[in-house]
C-alpha positions as CSV (number, residue, x, y, z in Angstrom):
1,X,128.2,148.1,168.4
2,X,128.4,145.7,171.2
3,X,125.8,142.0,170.2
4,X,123.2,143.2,172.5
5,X,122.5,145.6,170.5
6,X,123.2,144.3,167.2
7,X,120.7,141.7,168.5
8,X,117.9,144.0,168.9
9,X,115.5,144.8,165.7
10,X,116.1,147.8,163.7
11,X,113.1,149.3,164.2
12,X,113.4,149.4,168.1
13,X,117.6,150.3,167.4
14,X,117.6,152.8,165.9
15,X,114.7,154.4,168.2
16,X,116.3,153.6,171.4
17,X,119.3,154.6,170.1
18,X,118.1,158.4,169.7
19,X,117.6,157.9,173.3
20,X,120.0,155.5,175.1
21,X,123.9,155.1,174.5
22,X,123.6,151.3,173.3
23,X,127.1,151.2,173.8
24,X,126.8,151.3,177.6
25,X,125.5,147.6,177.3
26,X,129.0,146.5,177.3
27,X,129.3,146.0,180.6
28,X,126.0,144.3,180.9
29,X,126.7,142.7,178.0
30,X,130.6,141.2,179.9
31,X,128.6,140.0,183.2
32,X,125.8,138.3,181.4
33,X,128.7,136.3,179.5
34,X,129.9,135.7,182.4
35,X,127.1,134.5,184.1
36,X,126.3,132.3,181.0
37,X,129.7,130.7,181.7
38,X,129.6,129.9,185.1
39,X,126.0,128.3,185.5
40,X,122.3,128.9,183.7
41,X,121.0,132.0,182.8
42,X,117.1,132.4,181.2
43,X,116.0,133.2,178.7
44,X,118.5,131.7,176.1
45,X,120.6,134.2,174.1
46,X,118.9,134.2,171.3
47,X,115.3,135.1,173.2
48,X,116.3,137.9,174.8
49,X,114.4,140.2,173.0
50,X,111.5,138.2,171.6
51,X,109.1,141.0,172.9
52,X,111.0,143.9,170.6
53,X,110.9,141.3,167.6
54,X,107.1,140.5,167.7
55,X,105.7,144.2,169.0
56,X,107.7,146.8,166.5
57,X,107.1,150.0,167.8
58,X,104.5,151.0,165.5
59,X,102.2,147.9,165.7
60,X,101.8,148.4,169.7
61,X,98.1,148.1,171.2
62,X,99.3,147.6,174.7
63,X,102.1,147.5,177.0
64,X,102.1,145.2,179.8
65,X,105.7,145.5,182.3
66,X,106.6,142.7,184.0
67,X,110.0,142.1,186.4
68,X,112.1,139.5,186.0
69,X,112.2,136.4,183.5
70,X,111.3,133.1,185.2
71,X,113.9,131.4,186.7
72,X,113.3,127.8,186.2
73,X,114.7,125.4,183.6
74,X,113.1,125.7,180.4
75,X,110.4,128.8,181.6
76,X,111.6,131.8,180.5
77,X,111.4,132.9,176.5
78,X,111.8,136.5,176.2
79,X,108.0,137.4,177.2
80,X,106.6,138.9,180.3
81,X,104.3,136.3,181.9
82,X,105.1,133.6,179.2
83,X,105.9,130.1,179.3
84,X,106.3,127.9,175.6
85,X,104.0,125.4,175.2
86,X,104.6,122.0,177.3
87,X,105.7,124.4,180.4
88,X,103.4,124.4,183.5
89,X,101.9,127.4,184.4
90,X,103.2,129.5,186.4
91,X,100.9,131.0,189.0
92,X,100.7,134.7,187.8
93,X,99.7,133.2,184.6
94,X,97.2,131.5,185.7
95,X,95.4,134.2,187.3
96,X,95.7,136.7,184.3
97,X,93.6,133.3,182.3
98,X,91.6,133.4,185.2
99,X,90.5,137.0,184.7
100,X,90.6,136.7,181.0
101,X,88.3,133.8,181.1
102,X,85.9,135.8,183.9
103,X,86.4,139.3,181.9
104,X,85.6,137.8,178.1
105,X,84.2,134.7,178.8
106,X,86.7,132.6,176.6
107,X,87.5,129.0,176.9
108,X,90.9,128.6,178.9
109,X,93.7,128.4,176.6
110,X,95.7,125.2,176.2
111,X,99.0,126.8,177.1
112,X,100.6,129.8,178.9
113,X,102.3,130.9,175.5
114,X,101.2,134.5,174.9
115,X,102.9,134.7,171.5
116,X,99.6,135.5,169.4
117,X,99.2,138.5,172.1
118,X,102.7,140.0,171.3
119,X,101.8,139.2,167.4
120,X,98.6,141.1,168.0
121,X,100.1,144.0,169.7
122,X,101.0,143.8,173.1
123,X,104.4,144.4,174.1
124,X,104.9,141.8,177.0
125,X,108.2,143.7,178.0
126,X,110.4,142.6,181.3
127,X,112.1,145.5,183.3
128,X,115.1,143.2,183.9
129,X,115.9,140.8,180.5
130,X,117.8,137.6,181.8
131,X,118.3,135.8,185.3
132,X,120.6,133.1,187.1
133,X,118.8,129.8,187.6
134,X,116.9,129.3,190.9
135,X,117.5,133.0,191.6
136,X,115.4,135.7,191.3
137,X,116.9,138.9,190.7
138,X,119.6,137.9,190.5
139,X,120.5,139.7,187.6
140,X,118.7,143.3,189.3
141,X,120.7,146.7,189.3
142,X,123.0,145.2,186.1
143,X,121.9,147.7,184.1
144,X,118.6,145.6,182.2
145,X,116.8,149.2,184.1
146,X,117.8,151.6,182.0
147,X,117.6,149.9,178.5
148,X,114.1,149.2,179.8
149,X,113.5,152.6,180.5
150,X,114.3,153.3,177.0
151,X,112.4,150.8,175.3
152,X,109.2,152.2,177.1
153,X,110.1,155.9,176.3
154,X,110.7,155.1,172.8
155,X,106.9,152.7,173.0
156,X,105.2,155.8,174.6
157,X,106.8,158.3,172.0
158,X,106.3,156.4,169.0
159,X,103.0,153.8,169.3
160,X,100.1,155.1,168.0
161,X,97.5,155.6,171.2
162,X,97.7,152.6,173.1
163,X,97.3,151.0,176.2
164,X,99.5,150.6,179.2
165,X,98.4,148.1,181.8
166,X,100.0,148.3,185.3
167,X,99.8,145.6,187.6
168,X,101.0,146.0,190.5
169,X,103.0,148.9,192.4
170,X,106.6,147.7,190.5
171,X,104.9,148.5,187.2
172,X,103.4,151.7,188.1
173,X,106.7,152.4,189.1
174,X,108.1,152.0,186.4
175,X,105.8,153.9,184.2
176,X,105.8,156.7,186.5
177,X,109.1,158.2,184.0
178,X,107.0,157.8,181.1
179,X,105.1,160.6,179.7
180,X,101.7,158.5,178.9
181,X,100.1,162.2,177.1
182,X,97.6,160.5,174.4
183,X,98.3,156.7,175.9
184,X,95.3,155.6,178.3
185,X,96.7,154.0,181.4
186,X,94.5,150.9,183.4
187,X,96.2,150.0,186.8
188,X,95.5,146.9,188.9
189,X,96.8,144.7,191.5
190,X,99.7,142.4,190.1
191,X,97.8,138.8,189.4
192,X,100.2,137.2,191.7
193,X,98.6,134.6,194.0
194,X,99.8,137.4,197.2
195,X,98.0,140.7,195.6
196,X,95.4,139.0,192.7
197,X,92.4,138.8,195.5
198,X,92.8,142.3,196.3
199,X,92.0,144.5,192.5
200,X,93.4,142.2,189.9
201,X,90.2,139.7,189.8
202,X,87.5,141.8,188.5
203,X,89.6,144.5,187.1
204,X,88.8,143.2,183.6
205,X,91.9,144.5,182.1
206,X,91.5,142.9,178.9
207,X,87.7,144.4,177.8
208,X,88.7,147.5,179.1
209,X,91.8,147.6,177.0
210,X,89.6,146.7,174.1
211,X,87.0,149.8,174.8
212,X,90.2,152.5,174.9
213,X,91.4,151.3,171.7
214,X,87.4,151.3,170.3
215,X,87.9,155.0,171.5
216,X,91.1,155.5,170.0
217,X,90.0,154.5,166.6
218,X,91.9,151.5,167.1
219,X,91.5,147.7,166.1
220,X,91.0,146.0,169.6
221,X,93.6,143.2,170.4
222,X,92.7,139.3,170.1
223,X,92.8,138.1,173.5
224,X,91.5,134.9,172.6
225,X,94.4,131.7,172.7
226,X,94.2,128.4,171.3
227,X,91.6,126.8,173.9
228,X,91.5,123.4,175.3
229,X,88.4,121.8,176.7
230,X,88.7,122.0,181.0
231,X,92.9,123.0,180.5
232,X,93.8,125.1,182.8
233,X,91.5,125.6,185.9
């Protein structure tokens, strides 16, 4: 069993495994090493898959897709959209609190770490899992695509009815493989600063997420994150 996939938690292993030869991360497993080598690679090793450790399979409420991990110094954690506490916010992220704020009429949080969302249910889940510094994807068409795949076949196959939130056209893509049969599906705009203007302000992803999971029979997720008075915008 090559690291990678020693490294990911037995829950989502053995799943994935049903599906995906694991073993064919070798040689994404070799570049990545490489690149690690040579110059800075995001998240650190031993984040890569912080989204499959805090969302097992069966705990998910919602799946939100993102692209690539930030590619900035000190940025990228293993999360979609994430950034650790002390980290600017990025601009993407600062919209979705923007809409979050405008949709449930919550405080702005203090930080852009969406930790207590993955703890809660929400499987904040990268198509591509690491990046060079300064590069963005850079690290595309490595293999990070299938694996990915296979994660979200195994979270549509296994979750109980959830919720699968697509921003944007890449994320739509990518769920376009999935079979979503008894999964409801919301689809937006991405909440970059180019596309937010034009569907994802006003989409209120995050009450309508809560309804479908009412409907479902299912506890709705805790959007709410630590707030601090006038933080973010």
């Amino acid at each position: 069993m090559s690291s990678f996939a020693a490294q990911i938690p037995p829950a989502w292993r053995t799943a994935i495994g049903a599906l995906f030869d694991l073993d064919s991360l070798r040689p994404l497993e070799d570049f990545v090493r490489t690149e690690r080598l040579t110059g800075s690679v995001f998240p650190p090793e031993n984040a890569l898959f912080t989204a499959l450790e805090l969302t097992p399979p069966d705990r998910i409420k919602a799946v939100i897709v993102g692209q690539d991990p930030y590619h900035d110094e000190g940025q990228a954690h293993g999360l979609a959209f994430s950034v650790l506490p002390g980290v600017p916010v990025p601009p993407s992220l600062r919209n979705i609190f923007k809409e979050l704020s405008s949709d449930l009429g919550v405080m702005p949080p203090a930080n852009g770490d969406l930790r207590p969302w993955a703890r809660s249910g929400v499987l904040l889940l990268n198509a591509v899992l690491t990046v060079r510094a300064h590069e963005p994807a850079s690290h595309r068409n490595r293999g990070w695509e299938a694996f990915t795949d296979a994660v979200l076949t195994t979270a549509a196959r296994l979750a109980p009815p959830s919720v699968f939130l697509l921003w944007g056209n890449f994320a739509r893509e990518k769920a376009a493989r999935l079979d979503l049969t008894g999964h409801a599906v919301i689809e937006s705009a991405h909440p970059s600063p180019l596309s937010a203007s034009r569907g994802f302000f006003g989409s209120r992803p995050f009450s309508r997420t809560n309804q479908r999971l009412r409907e479902f029979g299912r506890e709705p997720v805790n959007w709410q994150l630590a707030p601090e008075e006038g933080a973010l915008f």
